[in-house]
C-alpha positions in Angstrom: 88.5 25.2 -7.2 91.7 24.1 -8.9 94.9 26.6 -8.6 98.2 26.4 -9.7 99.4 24.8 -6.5 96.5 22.7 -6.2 92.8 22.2 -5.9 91.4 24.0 -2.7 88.1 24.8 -1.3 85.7 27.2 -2.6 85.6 28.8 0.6 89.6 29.1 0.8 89.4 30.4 -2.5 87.3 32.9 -2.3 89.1 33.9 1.4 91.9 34.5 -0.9 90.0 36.5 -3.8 89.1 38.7 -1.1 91.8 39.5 1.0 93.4 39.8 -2.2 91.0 42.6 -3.8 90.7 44.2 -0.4 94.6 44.7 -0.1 95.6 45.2 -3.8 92.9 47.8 -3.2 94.3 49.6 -0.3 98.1 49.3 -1.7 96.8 50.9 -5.2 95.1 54.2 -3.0 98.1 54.2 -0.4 100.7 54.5 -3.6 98.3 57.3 -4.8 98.0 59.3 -1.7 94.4 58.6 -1.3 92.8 57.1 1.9 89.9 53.7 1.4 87.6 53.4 3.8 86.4 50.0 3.2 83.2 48.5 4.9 83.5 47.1 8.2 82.0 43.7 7.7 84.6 43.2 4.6 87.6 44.2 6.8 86.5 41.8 9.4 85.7 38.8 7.3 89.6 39.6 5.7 90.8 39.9 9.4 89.2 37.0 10.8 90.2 34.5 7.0 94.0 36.2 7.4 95.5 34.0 10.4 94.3 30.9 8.8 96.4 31.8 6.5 99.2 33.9 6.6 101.8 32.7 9.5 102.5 30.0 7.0 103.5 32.5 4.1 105.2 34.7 5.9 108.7 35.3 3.9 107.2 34.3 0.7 103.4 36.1 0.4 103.8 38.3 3.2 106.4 40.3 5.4 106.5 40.5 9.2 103.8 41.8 11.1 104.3 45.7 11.2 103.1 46.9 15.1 100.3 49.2 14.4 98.3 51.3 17.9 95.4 49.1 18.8 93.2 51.7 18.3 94.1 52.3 14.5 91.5 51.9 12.0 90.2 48.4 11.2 92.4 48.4 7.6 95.2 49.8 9.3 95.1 47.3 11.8 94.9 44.4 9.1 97.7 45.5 6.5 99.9 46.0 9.2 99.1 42.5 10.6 99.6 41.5 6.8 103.6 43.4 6.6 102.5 46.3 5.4 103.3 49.7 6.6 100.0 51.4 7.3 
């Protein structure tokens, strides 16, 4: 796939395309008051994509990790990995 920055990998683009509809997602129902409860298996493709990933855009896509209990839910878990405030 060719991007802006570059071409990349399908798989790398669509890594991104997900975690990207799957956060935008959970940001729009946070800012709304509502709750998502997304499926499992998409949270844990996201979660296992993310690390390839993010460390490198910290301070540019993505804020500090935000400690979140181990036993939060599975998207709790991941936006606060990804800097946000669960």
């Amino acid at each position: 796939m060719s991007l802006p920055v570059g071409d990349v990998p399908g798989s790398l683009f669509l890594g991104i395309a997900t975690l990207d509809a799957l956060v935008h997602g959970w940001d729009i129902a946070t800012s709304i008051g509502r709750h998502i409860d997304p499926p499992s298996d998409a949270v844990d493709t996201v979660a296992a994509f993310a690390p390839g990933i993010v460390p490198g855009l910290r301070g540019q896509l993505f804020a500090d990790e935000v400690p979140v209990p181990n036993d939060a839910p599975p998207i709790d878990r991941l936006v606060g990995y990804l800097g946000r405030q669960p």
